[in-house]
One Martini backbone bead per residue (centre of mass of N, CA, C, O) as a GRO file, in nm:
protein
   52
    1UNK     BB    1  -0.738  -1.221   1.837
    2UNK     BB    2  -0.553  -1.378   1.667
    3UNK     BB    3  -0.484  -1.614   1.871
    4UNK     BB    4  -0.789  -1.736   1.781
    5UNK     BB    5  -0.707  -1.863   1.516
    6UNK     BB    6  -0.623  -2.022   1.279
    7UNK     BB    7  -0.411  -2.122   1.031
    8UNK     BB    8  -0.621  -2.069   0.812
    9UNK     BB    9  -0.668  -1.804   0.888
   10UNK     BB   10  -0.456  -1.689   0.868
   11UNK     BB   11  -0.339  -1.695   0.572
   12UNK     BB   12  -0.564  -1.534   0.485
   13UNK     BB   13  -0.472  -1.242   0.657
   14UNK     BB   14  -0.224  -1.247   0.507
   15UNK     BB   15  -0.294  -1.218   0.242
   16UNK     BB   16  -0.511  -0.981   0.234
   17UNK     BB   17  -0.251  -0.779   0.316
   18UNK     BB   18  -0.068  -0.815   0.055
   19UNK     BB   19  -0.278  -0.716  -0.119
   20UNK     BB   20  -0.302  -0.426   0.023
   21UNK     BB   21  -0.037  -0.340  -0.056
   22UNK     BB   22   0.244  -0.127  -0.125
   23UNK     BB   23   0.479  -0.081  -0.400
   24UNK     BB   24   0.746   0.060  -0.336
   25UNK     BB   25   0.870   0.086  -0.586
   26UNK     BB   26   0.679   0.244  -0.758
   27UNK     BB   27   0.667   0.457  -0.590
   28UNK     BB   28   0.907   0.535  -0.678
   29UNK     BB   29   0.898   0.592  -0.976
   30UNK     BB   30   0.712   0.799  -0.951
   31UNK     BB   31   0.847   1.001  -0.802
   32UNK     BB   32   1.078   1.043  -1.021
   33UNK     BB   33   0.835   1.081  -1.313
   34UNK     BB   34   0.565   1.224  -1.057
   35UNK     BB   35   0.668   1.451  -0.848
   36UNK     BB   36   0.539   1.739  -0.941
   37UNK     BB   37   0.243   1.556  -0.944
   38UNK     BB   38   0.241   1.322  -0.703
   39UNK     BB   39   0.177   1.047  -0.788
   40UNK     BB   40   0.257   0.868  -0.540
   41UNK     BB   41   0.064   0.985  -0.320
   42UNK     BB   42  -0.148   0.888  -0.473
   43UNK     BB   43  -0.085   0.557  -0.447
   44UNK     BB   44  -0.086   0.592  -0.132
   45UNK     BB   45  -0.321   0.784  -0.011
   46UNK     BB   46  -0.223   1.102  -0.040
   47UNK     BB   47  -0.396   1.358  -0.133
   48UNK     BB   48  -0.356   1.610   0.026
   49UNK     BB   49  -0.097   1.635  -0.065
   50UNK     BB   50  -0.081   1.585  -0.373
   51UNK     BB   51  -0.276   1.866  -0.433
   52UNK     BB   52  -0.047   2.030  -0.243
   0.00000   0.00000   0.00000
């Protein structure tokens, strides 16, 4: 399917994947920080294991 977009739609789905990215150094900083509330899984939106 990607194969089928021109340059311009590529460079759109390419930004909008950066943007919906999550920044890993930020996630260590949280778990260094709120590493024993979870804080950092939060951020992944791994809420399931965060509560846990």
């Amino acid at each position: 399917m990607k194969s089928r977009l021109d340059a311009r739609q590529l460079m759109i789905v390419d930004s909008e994947v950066r943007n919906q990215g999550k920044n890993m150094i930020l996630a260590y900083v949280l778990w260094y920080f709120l590493g024993i509330l979870g804080g950092h899984r939060f951020y992944m939106k791994k809420t399931g294991s965060a509560i846990a």
